[in-house]
C-alpha positions in Angstrom: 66.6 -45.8 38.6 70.1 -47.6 38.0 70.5 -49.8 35.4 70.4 -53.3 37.4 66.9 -51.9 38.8 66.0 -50.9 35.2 66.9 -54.7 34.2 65.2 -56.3 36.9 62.0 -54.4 35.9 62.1 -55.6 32.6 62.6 -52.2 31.1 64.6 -52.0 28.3 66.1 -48.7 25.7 66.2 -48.1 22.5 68.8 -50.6 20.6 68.4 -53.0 23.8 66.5 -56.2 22.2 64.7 -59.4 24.0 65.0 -63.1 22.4 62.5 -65.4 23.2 62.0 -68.9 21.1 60.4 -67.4 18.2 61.4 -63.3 18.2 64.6 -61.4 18.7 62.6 -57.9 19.4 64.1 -54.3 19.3 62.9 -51.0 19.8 65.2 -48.9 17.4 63.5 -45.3 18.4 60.4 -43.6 18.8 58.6 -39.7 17.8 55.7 -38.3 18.5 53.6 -36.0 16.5 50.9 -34.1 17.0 48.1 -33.4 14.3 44.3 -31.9 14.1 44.1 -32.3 17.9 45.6 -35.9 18.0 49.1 -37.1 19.3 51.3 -40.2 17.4 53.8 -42.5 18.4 55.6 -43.4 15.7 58.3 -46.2 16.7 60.8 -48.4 14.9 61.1 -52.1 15.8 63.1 -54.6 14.7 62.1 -58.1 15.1 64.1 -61.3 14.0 63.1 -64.7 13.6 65.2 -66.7 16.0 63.3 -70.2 15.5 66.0 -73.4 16.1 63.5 -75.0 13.9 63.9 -73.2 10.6 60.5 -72.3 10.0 59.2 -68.9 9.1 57.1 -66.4 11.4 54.0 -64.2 10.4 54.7 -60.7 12.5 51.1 -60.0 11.9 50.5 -62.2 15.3 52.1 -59.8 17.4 50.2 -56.7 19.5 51.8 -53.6 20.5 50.7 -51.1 22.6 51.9 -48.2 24.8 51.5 -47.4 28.0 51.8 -44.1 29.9 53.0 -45.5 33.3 51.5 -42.9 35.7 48.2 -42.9 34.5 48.1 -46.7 33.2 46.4 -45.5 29.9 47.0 -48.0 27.0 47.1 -47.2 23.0 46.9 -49.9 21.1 49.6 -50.0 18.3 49.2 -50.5 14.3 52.3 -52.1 12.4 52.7 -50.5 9.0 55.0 -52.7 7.1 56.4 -52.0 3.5 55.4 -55.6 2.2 52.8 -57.6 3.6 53.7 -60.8 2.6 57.3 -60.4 3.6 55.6 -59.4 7.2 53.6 -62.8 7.2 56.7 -65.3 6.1 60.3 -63.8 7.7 62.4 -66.8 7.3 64.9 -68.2 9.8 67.5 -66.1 10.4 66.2 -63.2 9.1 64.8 -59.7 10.5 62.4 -57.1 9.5 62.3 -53.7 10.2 58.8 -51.8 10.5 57.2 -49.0 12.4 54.6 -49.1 14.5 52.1 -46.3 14.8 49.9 -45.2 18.2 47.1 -43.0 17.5 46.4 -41.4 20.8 42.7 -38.9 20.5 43.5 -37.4 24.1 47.3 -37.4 24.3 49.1 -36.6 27.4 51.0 -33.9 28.3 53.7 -35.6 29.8 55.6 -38.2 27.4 58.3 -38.9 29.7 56.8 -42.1 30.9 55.1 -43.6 28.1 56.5 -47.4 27.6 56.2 -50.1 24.0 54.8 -53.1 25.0 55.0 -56.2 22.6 52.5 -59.1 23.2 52.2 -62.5 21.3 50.0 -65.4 22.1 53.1 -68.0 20.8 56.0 -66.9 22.0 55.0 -64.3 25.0 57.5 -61.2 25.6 56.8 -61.8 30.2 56.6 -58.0 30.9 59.8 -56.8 29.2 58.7 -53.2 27.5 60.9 -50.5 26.4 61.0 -46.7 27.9 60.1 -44.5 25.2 62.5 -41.8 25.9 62.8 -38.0 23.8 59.0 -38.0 22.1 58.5 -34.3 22.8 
């Protein structure tokens, strides 16, 4: 796929971000592990508060999930932040940097086309997803 195609999909790479009015979005990279018979995703996402306004944003609003594109199964995603309340109130103008973690009980054996998808009811991300590329 060339890059224009890429674009025009919506499909972004790590270090590529999206800005709508509320979030600046990245995903900085992504792992997988595998442990007692279950597979994690493990990624790192960036997300800045872009509001003209200058109020804060509560990241807690956002979903994330993953999907493997072939197969169209979906994982539903777990933001593990170092301080909660700095999760719930980033200032204007300000970014936070978390991971995200996908517990998967049936993982698949091909991780080439797995995909992080961010959704939020106030400020909605329209399709754009990142490719998660290297997990295995």
């Amino acid at each position: 796929m060339s890059e224009e195609e890429r674009l025009e999909k919506g499909i972004l790479l790590y270090g590529e971000g999206a800005k709508g009015g509320y979030y600046g979005s990245t995903v900085e990279s992504a792992k997988y592990e595998k442990a007692d018979k279950m597979g994690y995703i493990t990624a790192r996402v960036t997300i800045n508060n872009v509001r003209e306004d200058g109020k804060t944003i509560d990241l807690s609003e956002i979903n994330y999930s993953v999907k493997d594109a072939k197969k169209g199964k979906m994982y539903k995603g777990q933001p593990m932040p170092m301080y909660e309340e700095k999760f719930k109130t980033v200032p204007a103008g300000y970014s936070l940097t978390f991971d995200v973690s996908f517990m998967m009980e049936k993982p698949p054996k091909d991780l080439n086309n797995m995909h992080l998808y961010m959704d939020s009811k106030i400020d909605p991300f329209v399709d754009t997803h990142w490719k998660l590329d290297n997990l295995d």
